[in-house]
C-alpha positions as CSV (number, residue, x, y, z in Angstrom):
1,X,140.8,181.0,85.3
2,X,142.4,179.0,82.3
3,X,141.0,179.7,79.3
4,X,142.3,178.3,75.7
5,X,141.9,179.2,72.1
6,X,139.6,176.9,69.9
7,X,140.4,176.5,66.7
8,X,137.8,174.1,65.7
9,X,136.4,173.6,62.1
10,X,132.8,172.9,61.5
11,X,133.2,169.8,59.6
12,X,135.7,167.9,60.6
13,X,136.0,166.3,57.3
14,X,137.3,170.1,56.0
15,X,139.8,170.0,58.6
16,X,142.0,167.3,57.6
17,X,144.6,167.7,54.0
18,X,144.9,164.1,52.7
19,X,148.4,162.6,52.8
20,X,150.3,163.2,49.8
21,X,150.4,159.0,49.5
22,X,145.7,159.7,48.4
23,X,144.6,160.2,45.8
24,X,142.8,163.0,46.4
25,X,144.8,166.6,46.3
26,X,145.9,167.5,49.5
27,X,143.8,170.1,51.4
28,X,145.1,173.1,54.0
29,X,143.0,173.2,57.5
30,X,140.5,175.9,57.3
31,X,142.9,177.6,60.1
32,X,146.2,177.0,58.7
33,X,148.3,180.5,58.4
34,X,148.5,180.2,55.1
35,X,145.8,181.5,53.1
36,X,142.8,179.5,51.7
37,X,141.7,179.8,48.0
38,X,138.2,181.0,49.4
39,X,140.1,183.9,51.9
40,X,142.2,185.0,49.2
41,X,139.5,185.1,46.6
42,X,137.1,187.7,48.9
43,X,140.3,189.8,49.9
44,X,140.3,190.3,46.1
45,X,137.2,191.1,45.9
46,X,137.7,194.2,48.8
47,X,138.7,192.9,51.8
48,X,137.2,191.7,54.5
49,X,133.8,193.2,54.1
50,X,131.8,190.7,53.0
51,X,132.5,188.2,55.7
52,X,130.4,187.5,58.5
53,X,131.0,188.6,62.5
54,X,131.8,184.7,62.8
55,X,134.6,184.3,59.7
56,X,136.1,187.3,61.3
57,X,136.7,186.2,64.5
58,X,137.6,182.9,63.0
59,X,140.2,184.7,60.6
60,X,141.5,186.5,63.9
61,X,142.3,183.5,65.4
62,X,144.0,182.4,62.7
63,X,146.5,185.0,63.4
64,X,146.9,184.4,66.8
65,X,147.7,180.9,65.9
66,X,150.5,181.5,63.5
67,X,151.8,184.0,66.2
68,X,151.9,181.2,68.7
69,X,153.3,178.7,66.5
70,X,156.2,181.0,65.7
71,X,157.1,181.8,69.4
72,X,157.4,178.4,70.0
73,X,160.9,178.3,67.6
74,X,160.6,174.4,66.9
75,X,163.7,175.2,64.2
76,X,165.7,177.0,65.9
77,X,165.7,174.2,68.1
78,X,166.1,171.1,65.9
79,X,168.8,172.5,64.2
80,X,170.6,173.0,67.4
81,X,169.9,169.4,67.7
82,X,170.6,168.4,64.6
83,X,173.8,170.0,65.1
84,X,174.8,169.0,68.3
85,X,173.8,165.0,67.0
86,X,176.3,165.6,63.7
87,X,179.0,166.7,66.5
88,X,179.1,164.0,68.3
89,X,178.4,161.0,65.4
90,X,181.7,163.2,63.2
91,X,184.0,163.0,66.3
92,X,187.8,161.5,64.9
93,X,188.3,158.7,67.2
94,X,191.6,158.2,68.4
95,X,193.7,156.0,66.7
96,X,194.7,152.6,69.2
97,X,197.7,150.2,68.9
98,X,197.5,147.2,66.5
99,X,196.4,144.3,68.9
100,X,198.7,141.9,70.0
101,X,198.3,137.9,70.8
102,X,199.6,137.5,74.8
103,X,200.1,133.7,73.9
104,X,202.1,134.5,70.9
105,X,204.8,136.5,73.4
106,X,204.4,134.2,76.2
107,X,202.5,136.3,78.8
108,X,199.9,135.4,80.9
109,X,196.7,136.8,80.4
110,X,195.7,139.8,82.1
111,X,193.4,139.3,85.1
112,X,190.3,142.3,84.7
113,X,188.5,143.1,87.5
114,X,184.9,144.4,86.2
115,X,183.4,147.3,88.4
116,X,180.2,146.3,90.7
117,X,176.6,146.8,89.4
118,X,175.2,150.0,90.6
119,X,172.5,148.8,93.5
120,X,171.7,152.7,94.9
121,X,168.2,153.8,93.1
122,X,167.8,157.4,91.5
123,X,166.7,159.5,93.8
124,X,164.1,162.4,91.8
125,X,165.1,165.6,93.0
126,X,162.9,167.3,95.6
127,X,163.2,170.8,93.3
128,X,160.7,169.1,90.7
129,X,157.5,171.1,92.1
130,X,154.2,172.1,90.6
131,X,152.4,175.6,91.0
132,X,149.3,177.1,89.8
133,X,150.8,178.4,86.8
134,X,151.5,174.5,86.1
135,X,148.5,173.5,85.9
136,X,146.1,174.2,82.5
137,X,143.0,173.6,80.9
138,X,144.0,171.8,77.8
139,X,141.5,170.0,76.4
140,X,137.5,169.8,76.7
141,X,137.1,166.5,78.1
142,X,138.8,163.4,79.7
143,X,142.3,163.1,78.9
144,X,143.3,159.8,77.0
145,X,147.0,160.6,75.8
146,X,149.1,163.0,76.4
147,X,153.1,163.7,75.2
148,X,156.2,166.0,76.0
149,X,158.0,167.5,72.7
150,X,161.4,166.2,73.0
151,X,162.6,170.2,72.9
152,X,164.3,171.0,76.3
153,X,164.6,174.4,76.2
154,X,161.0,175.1,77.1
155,X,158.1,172.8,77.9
156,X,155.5,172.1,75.2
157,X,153.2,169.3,75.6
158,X,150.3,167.5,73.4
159,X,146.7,165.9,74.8
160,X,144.0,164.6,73.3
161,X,140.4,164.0,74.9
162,X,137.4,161.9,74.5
163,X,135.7,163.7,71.6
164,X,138.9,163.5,69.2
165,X,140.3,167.4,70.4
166,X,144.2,167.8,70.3
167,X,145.4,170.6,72.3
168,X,149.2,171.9,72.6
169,X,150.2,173.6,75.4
170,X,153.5,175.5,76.3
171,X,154.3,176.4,79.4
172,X,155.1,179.9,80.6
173,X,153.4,181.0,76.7
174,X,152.7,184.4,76.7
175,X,150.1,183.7,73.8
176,X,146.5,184.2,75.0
177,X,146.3,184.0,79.4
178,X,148.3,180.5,79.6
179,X,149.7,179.5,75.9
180,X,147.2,176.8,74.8
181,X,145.3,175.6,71.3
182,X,142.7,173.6,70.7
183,X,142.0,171.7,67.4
184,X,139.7,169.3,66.4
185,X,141.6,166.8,64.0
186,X,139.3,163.7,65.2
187,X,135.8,162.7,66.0
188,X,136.3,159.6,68.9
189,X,139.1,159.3,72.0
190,X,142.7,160.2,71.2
191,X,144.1,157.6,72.7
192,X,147.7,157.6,71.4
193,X,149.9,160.3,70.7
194,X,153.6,160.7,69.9
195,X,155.9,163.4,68.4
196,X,158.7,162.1,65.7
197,X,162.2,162.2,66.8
198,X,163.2,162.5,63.1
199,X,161.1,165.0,62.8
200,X,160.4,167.3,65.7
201,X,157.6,169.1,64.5
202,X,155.7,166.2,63.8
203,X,152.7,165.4,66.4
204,X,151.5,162.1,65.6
205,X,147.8,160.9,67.0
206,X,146.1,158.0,66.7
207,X,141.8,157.7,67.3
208,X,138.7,155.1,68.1
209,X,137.8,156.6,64.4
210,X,139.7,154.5,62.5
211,X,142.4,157.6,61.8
212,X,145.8,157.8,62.5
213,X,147.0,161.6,61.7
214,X,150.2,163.6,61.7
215,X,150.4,167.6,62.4
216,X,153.1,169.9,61.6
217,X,153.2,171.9,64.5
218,X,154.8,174.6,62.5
219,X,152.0,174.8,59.8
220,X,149.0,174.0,62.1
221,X,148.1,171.3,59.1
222,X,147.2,167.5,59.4
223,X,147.7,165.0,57.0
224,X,146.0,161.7,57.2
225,X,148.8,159.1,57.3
226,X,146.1,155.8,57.9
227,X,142.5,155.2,57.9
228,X,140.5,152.3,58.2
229,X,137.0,153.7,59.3
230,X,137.1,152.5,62.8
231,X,138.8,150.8,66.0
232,X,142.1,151.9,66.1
233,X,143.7,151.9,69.3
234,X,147.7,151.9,69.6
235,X,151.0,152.9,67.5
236,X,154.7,152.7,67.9
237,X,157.3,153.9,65.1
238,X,159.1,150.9,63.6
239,X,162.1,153.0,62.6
240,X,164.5,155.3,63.6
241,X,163.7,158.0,60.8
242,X,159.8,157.2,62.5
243,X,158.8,156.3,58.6
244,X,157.5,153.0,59.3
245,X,154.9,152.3,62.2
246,X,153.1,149.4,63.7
247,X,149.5,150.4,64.2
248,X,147.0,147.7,66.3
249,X,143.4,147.9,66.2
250,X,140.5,146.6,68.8
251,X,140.2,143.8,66.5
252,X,142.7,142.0,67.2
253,X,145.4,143.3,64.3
254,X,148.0,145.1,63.2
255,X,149.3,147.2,60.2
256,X,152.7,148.0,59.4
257,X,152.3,151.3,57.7
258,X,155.1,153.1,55.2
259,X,154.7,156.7,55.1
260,X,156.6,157.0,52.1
261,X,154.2,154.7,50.0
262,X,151.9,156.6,48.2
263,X,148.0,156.3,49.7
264,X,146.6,156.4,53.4
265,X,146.6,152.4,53.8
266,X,148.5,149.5,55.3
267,X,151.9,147.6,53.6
268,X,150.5,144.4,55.0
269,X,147.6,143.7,57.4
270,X,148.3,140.7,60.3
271,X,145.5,139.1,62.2
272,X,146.4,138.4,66.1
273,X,144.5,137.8,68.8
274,X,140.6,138.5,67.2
275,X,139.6,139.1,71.2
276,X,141.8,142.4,72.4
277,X,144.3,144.6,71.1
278,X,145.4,147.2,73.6
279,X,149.0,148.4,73.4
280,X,152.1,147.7,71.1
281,X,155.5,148.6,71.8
282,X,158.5,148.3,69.6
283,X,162.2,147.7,70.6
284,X,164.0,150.2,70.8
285,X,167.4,149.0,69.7
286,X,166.0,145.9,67.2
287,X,163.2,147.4,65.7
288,X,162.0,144.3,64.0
289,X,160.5,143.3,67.5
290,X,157.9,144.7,69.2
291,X,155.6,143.6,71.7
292,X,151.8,143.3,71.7
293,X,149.0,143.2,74.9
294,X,147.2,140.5,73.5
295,X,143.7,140.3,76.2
296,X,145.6,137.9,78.9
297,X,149.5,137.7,77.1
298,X,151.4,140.0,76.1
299,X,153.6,138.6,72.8
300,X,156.6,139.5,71.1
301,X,156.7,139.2,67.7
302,X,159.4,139.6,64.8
303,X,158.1,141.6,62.1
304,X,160.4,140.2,59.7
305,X,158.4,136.4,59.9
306,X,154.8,137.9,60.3
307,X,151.9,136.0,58.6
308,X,148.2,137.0,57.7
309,X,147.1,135.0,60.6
310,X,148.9,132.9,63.3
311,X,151.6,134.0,63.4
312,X,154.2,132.7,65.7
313,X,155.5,134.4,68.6
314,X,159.0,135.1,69.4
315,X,158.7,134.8,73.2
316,X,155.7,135.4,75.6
317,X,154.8,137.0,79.1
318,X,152.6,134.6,81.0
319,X,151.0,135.6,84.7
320,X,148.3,138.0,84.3
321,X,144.9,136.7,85.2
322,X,143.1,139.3,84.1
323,X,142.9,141.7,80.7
324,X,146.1,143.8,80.6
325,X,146.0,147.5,79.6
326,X,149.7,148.6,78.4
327,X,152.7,146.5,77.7
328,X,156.2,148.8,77.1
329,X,159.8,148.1,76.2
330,X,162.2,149.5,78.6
331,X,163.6,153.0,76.7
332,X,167.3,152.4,76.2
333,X,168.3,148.6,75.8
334,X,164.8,146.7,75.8
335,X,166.1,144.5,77.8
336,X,162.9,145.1,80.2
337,X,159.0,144.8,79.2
338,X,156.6,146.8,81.8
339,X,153.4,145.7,81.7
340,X,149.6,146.9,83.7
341,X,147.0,144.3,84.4
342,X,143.3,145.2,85.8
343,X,144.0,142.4,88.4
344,X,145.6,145.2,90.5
345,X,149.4,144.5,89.6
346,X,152.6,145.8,87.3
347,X,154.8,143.5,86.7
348,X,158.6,143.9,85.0
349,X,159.3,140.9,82.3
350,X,163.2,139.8,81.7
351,X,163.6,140.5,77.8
352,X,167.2,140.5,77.6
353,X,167.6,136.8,75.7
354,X,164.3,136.6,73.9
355,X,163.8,133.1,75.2
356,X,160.0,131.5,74.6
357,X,158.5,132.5,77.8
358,X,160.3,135.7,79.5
359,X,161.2,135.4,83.0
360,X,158.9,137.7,85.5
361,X,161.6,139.7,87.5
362,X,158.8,141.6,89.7
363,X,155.2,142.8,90.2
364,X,154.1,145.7,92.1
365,X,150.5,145.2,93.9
366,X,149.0,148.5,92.6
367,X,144.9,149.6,92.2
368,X,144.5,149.7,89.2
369,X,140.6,150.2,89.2
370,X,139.4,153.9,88.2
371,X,136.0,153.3,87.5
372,X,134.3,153.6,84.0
373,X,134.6,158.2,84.5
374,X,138.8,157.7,84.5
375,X,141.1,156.8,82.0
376,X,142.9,153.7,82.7
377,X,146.2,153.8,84.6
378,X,149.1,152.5,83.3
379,X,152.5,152.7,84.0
380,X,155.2,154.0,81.6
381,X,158.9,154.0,81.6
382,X,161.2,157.3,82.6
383,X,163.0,157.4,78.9
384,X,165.9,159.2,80.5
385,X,167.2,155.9,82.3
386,X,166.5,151.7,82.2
387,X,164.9,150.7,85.4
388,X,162.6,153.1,86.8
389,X,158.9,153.8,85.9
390,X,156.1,156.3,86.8
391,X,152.2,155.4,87.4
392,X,149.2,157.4,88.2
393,X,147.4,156.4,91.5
394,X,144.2,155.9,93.1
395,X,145.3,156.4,96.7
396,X,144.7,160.1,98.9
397,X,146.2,162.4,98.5
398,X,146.1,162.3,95.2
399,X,149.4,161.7,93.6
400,X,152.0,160.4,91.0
401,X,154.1,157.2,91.8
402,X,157.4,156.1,90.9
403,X,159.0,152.8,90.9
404,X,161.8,151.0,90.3
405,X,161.9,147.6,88.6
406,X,162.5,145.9,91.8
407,X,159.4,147.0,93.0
408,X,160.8,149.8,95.7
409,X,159.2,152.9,95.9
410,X,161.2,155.5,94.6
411,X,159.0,159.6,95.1
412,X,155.2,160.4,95.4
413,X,154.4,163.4,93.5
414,X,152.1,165.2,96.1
415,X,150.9,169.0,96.5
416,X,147.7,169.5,98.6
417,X,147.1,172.9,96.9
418,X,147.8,172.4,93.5
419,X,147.3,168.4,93.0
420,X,143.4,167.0,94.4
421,X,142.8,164.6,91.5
422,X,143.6,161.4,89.9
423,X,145.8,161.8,87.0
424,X,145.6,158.7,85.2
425,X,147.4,159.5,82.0
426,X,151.3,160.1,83.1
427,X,154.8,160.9,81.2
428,X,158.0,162.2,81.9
429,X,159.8,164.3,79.7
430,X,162.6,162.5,77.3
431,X,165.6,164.8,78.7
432,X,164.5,167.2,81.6
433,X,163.3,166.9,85.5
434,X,159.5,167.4,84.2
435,X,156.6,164.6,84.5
436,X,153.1,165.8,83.2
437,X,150.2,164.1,84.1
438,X,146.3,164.4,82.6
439,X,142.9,164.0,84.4
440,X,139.7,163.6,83.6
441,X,138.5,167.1,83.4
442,X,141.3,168.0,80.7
443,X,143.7,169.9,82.7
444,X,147.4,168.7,82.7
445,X,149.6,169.5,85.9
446,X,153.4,169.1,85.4
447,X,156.2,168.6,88.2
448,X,159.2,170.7,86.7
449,X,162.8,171.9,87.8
450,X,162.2,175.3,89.9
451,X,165.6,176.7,88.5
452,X,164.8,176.1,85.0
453,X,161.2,177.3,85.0
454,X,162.5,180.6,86.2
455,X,164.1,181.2,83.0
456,X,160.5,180.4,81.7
457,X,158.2,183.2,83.8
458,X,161.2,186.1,84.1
């Protein structure tokens, strides 16, 4: 049996330290390892006699959180990163001949054959399996988001649920029976969630609330980085340091928030399409595009010629006849858009020129159709190459599809023991042979490398 560690406040206003960009003084989480002004004032006063059966256990759990959070060595491993990153960007290139004009010494011009484009597909290696001890009881509820840390020396992954619970999970943990915490930074669905690659301890996650919120997975602490009281629903980081977002609300808007200006609000405010707002994606090379699922259309928009309403679109995706659910830049040149559409098909957009309506290179007849007890499916990219994408699935046995742009089937994720259920929220991880997928129960099963997970368990 599975069991977790909740570390949930009782009022969920308490939990959450204002960003340093309020006005209001920043406040610790009631279970942050470092000590509150209240804990420290009654160990002055003798201990821990006064407090009740309940603040005791609460003050246990404390300690078995910062435990936790110090086995996972998040800085050992971005500086490792950081290091191997500086090592490669340093590197003295060699130094090449001064060019020379073949017309000005009367030769002919060299004749260069270029090499033909790959057609063979990846083929996902048939040692990515999943076992009992891959499969946990993160969360509470239904699973809405889920995301890998980009760390590849062990397997830590992030999932929020239907009643605004965030829980982190490592795999292999020796904390507690199966290495999981639960907090409770939000009150609605978490329906977005992504860690900063600028800053690897930095679990961003986004809420129906109105709240968009950033924990340091180190400190156990939130800070609230944007708030507007309701209806948010998707974000995407704008730039490479991940200081500047995009955030899009049910509405029909989006914000372009700046961490680094002081307060929890918005740099400018755009109105869209006032009927749906479901996903936005930014490009991952130009970064003053990104794309929006606007009910019917998914647009493309440059950030750099936004308006407070009507703004004009840089180039469109026509074709979908009915609402569309996710709409995704393809992870290394953008030069794809993936997009899922409740009338039962994925389709892959040609974004390479940026031209005013972008050519449909394929769609993929898929159910889409969970029922109003599942999360939606939608299909997401595999950041570790261009042209191949993974998607939840209706169909028995249960299992996780992959694609590739051209529509061919590429590996079904099955495993009658260890896999009966739909997992509708899906992700591979950023660098390893892993793919995590969340059901409606809360439980995330993961399809990882056998060789490296035996490092993990001996």
């Amino acid at each position: 049996m599975h069991t977790w560690q909740e570390l949930t406040p009782e009022d969920v206003e308490e939990t959450v330290r204002r960003s340093s960009r309020t006005v209001l003084a920043p406040k610790r989480l009631k279970y942050s390892p470092e000590n509150s002004p209240a804990q420290t004032s009654r160990e002055e006063k003798g201990g821990h006699g006064e407090l009740s059966e309940y603040e005791l256990e609460r003050l246990e759990n404390i300690r078995h959180n910062q435990a936790f959070l110090s086995s996972i060595n998040l800085f050992q491993v971005i500086r490792q990163s950081h290091c191997s990153l500086f090592s490669q960007e340093t590197t003295v290139k060699e130094a090449l001949p001064a060019r020379k004009s073949l017309r000005l010494q009367n030769k002919e011009a060299e004749v260069l054959t270029l090499p033909p484009e790959p057609r063979g597909m990846l083929v996902y290696e048939e040692s990515m399996r999943i076992s009992e001890e891959k499969v946990a009881k993160v969360v509470k509820d239904r699973i809405f988001s889920a995301a890998f840390h980009p760390c590849s020396s062990s397997l830590l992954m992030a999932t929020g649920d239907k009643w605004g619970k965030v829980g982190l999970w490592k795999l292999g943990g020796e904390w507690g029976s199966d290495g999981v915490l639960l907090f409770e930074p939000h009150t609605r669905p978490v329906v977005c969630m992504a860690f900063s690659a600028a800053h690897p301890t930095h679990l961003l996650s986004l809420s129906y609330d109105g709240s968009l919120r950033c924990m340091d997975v180190e400190k156990a602490c939130f800070d609230d980085v944007y708030d507007i009281g309701d209806g948010l629903k998707t974000f995407d980081f704008m730039s490479h340091d991940c200081s500047t977002l995009v955030v899009g609300s049910w509405f029909g808007e989006v914000a372009i928030v700046d961490r680094r200006t002081p307060g929890n609000s918005h740099e400018s405010l755009h109105s869209l399409d006032p009927k749906a707002l479901r996903c936005v994606s930014v490009h991952p090379l130009q970064k003053q595009y990104f794309a929006v699922a606007e009910n019917k259309v998914v647009s493309i928009y440059d950030s750099r010629c936004l308006k407070k309403t009507n703004s004009p679109s840089v180039s469109q995706l026509n074709g979908h006849s009915l609402s569309i659910s996710s709409a995704y830049f393809s992870p290394c040149t953008g030069n794809r858009v993936l997009t899922s559409c409740m009338d039962n098909n994925i389709r892959i957009y040609d974004t390479s020129a940026m031209t005013t309506k972008s050519p449909l290179l394929s769609s993929i007849r898929h159910n889409m159709h969970t029922g109003r007890w599942l999360t939606k499916l939608s299909a997401v990219w595999d950041p570790k190459q261009e042209d191949c994408f993974v998607v939840g699935s209706m169909e028995r046995p249960r299992r996780v599809q992959v694609f590739h742009e051209s529509g061919q089937p590429q590996h079904s994720f099955i495993d009658d023991e260890n896999l009966n259920t739909v997992l509708s929220v899906v992700a591979f991880h950023p660098t390893r042979n892993a793919l995590l997928g969340g059901n409606a129960s809360g439980r995330l099963h993961v399809f990882s490398d056998l060789q490296r997970d035996q490092n993990v368990y001996e």
